[in-house]
N, C-alpha and C positions, 0 to 999 in steps of 0.2 A: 363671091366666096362660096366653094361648095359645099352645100350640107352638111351641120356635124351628124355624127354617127354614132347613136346608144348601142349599148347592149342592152338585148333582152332579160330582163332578170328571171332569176332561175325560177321553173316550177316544181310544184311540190315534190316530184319524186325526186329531181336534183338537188332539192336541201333537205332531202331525208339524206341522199347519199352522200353529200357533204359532213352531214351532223354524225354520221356515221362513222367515217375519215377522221372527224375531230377527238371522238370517242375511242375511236382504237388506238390513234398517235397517244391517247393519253395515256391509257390503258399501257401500251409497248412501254413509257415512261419511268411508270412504275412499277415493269413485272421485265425492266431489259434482262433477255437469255444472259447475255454478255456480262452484264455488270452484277445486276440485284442479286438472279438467282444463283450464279456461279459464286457471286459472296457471300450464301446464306449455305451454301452447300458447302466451303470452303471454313467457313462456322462451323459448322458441324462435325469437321475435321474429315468430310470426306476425300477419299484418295483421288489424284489429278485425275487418274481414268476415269471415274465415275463424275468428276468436273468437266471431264470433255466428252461425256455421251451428254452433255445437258442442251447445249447446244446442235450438238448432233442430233437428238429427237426433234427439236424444232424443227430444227431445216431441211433433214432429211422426211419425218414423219409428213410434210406438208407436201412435199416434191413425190413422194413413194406411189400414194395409192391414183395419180392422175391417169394411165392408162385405163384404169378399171374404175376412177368416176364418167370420163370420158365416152367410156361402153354405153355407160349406163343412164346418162343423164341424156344421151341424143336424142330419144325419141319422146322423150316428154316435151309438153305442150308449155307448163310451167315446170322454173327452175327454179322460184323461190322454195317451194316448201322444203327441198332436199337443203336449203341455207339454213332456213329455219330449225328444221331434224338436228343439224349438224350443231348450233349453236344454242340450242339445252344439253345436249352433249358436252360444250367445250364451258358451258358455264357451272354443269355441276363438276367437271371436272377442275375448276380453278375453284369451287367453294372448297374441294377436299383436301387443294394444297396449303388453304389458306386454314383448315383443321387442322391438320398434319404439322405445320410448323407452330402452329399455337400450343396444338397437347400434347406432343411428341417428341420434342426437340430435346427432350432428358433420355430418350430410346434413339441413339442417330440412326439407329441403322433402317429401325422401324420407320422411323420419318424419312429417311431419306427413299428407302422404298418403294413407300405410299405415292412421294414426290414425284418420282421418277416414272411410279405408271400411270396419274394423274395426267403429267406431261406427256408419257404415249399418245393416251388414249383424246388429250386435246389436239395433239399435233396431225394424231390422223383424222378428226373431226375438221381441222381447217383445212387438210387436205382434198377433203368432200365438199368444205361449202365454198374455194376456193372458187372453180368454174362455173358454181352456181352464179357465183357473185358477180363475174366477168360479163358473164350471158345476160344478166338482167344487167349488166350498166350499160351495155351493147344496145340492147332495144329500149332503155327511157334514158339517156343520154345522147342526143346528135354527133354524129362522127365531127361536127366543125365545132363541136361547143368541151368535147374529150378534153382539148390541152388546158383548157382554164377550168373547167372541173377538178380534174385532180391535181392541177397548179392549186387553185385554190382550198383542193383539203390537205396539202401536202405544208402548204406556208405555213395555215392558221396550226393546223394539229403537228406541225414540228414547236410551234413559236409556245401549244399547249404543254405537248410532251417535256420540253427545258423547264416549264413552270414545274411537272412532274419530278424532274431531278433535284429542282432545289426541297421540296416537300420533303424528298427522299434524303438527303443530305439532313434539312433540321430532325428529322425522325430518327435518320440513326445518333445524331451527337445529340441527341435528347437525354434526358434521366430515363425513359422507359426501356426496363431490360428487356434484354434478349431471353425467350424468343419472339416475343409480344412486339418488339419494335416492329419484326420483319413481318409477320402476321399481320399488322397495318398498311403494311405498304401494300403488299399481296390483295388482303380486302381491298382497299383504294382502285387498287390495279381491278378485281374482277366489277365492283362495281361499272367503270368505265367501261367493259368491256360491252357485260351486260347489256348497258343502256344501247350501248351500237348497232349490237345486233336487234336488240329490240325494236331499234327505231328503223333498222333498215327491211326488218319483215315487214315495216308497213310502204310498203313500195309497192305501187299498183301496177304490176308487172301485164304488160300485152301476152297474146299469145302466138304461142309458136305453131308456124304448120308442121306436121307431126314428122318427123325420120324414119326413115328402118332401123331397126337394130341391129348393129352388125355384132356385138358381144366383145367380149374380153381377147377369148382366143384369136379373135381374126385381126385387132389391135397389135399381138402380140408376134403374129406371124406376118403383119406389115415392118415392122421392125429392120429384120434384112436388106428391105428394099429400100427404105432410108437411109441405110447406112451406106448406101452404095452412090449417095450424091456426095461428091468428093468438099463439095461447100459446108455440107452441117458434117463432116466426119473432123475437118478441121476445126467448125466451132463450138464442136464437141469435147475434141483434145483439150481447146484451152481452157473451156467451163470445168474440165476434170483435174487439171492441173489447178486452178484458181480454186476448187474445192480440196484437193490438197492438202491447200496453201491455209487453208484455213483451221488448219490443226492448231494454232499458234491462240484467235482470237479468243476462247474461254478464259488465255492463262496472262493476258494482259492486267485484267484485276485483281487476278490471284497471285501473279508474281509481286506487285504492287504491295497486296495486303503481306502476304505468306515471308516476300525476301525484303523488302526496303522498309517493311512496317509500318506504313502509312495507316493513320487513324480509320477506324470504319466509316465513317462520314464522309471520307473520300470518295467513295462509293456515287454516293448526288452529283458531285461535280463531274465523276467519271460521264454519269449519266449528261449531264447537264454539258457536255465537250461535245459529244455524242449529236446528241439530239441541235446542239445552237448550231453546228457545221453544214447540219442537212440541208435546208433550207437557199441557206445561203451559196454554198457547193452547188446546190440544185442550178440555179439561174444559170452560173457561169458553166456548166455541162450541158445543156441546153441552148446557148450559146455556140457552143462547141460542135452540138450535134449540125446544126443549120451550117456550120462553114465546113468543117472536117468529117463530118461521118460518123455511122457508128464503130467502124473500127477501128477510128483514133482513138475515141472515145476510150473504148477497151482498154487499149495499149496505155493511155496515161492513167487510168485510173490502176491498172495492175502497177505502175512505181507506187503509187501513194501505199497500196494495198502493201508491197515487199516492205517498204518503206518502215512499216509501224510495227512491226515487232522488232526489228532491228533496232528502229530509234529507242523503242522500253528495253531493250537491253544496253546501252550505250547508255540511257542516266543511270541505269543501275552499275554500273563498272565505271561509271566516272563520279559517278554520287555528284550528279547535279541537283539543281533545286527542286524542289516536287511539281511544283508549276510546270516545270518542263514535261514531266509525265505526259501532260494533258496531251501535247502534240501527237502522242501513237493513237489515242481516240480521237484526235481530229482528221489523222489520214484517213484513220481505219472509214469514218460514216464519209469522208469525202469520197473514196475509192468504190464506198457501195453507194452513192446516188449516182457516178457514174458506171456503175455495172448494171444500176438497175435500169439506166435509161438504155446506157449500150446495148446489155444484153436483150433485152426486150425488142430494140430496133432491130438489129443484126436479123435474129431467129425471124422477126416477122415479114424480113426484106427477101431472105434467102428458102423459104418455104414457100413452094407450091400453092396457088390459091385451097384447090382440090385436094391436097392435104394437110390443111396448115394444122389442125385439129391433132394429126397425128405425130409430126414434128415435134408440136408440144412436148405433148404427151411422151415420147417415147425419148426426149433430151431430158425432161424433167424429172424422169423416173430412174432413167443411168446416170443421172446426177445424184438425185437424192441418195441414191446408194453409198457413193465415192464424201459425202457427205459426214459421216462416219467417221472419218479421219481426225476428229480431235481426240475418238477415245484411243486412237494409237497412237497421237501425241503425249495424252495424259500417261500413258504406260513408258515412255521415251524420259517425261519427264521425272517420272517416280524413279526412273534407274541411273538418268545423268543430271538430271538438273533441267529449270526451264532455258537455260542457253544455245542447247543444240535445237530445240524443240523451234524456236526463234528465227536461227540460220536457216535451218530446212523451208520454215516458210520463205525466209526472202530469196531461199535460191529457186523454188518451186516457179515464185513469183518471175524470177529470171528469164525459166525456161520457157512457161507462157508468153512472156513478155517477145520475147523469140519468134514461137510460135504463132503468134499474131500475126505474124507476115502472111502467112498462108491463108488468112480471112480473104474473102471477096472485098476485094476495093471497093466497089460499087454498092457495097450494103449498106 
């Protein structure tokens, strides 16, 4: 019989960066853009527009500043301390959302303000300690030990984050009022977060041999010349379409609460659809990836993606049972474990070794832009209603889906 075969069990810097995974999945649990804070905003009676820039900071503020961390992080030797810079930044900025909605919430406008550039000014701190992050799991992670690394922070801190929804779910159908319920969740949420970053600074990062610096400007003025490979101008289109398409996701909670009246406690479960699909979703795209590709990958994950604001508008016009709601949040996180896995493969199959750095950087940066699209949602929905706002995405979702053709087979 031939030898069985252990695994090496992980060393310390692997289960800092592990514990780290588990700490943020929990963190995201209890502070989801999507659900929590778009229903504490939505509380506060703020207007859809100002509900679709919330998300829109996140995802855009994270994706924006990467050409100009990029510049700036090559020629240092260590990448952790720019993690570290970044994340007192993004902690005291989540301690003053977590003021803000406790002592403010009788002033919305004040609070919501305060909110809103709390959320800037984190979204572009994770957009700084993003790359940092990458570059040190790069050098104390083995490139053969990557896929069960973050297989293994991905399971445990999804299987955390669900525990996070249901917390989230008994807190709001609690006797404690508003605005104190949501100010606990918020606290909960920075705790977790906290601890993550905390525990991932202590990572005994090697060091790098040093780079030139080439700067921001000559980042900027490489741009053209990537736009001129016909491979990423395609999987570019469809990243820009699929951010689009995402005008729709802030208003999934909010149609919920605002038109079908669902209890606020629905809110956890929302959460708790969310986070229990990931996981699970994950394996079987992964799966997928090894037989089909990454740009099957794509193409099915953008149905589920069209999919889920259509199906939330379809119980509401047929007034089915609430239960059924859940389905648009199960597309919705099945559609991004596979864009995260897609996209990710795709970009790092069809760039250049000699530029991969800059691919990034300059797809993530004209994305983050096009990102923005749910506050022109939120303005569509304040003048017609969330129904068109719905259709637009599933037909967005169409047109990418189309568009797909035009990816490299081979990617």
């Amino acid at each position: 019989m031939p030898p069985m075969t252990t695994r090496a069990p992980w060393n310390r810097n692997e289960r800092l960066g592990i514990l780290n995974g588990w700490a943020i999945f929990l963190g995201d649990g209890f502070m989801s853009v999507a659900v929590v804070l778009t229903g504490f905003a939505a509380r506060l009676g703020a207007p859809n527009w100002v509900i679709g820039l919330l998300p829109a900071i996140a995802g855009g503020g994270w994706m924006l500043p990467q050409l100009l961390v990029a510049a700036r992080v090559r020629p240092l030797t260590h990448k952790l301390p720019v993690y570290r810079s970044a994340a007192v930044v993004r902690t005291g900025a989540y301690i003053l959302m977590v003021l803000a909605a406790a002592l403010l919430a009788d002033r919305p406008a004040l609070c919501l303000t305060l909110f809103i550039l709390a959320m800037t000014v984190n979204a572009l701190a994770s957009g700084v300690s993003g790359l940092p992050f990458l570059e040190v799991v790069s050098k104390t992670v083995p490139s053969e030990r990557r896929a069960r690394f973050f297989g293994t922070r991905n399971l445990y801190g999804g299987l955390l984050a669900f525990g996070a929804g249901l917390l989230v779910r008994a807190i709001l159908g609690s006797d404690l009022p508003f605005p104190l319920n949501y100010a606990l969740i918020l606290a909960l949420g920075t705790v977790a977060f906290t601890f993550g970053y905390w525990v991932f600074g202590l990572v005994q990062e090697p060091a790098d041999t040093p780079q030139d610096a080439q700067g921001t400007r000559a980042e900027i003025r490489a741009i053209p010349e990537t736009l001129r490979d016909p491979h990423f101008r395609a999987f570019l289109t469809v990243r820009l379409l699929l951010a689009a398409a995402s005008m729709s996701d802030p208003f999934l909670a909010v149609y919920a609460l605002r038109e079908l009246n669902y209890p606020v406690a629905t809110l956890g479960t929302f959460v708790m659809a969310l986070t229990g699909a990931a996981p699970l979703s994950n394996i079987v795209w992964q799966r997928v990836a090894e037989r089909k590709g990454s740009r099957r990958i794509i193409r099915y994950a953008t149905v589920f993606y069209g999919l889920a604001p259509l199906w939330a508008l379809t119980v509401g016009l047929l007034h089915l049972p609430a239960w059924t709601y859940l389905i648009a949040f199960i597309l919705t996180s099945t559609a991004a474990q596979g864009f995260n896995l897609g996209h990710t493969n795709h970009l790092l199959n069809i760039a250049p070794e000699h530029a991969r750095s800059r691919y990034i950087g300059t797809l993530n940066t004209l994305v983050g832009a096009a990102l923005f699209t749910p506050v022109l949602g939120g303005l569509l929905a304040d003048r017609a209603g969330y129904g068109p706002v719905f259709v637009l995405s599933g037909v967005l979702c169409a047109v990418a889906w189309v568009w797909c053709g035009q990816l490299r087979r081979d990617a």
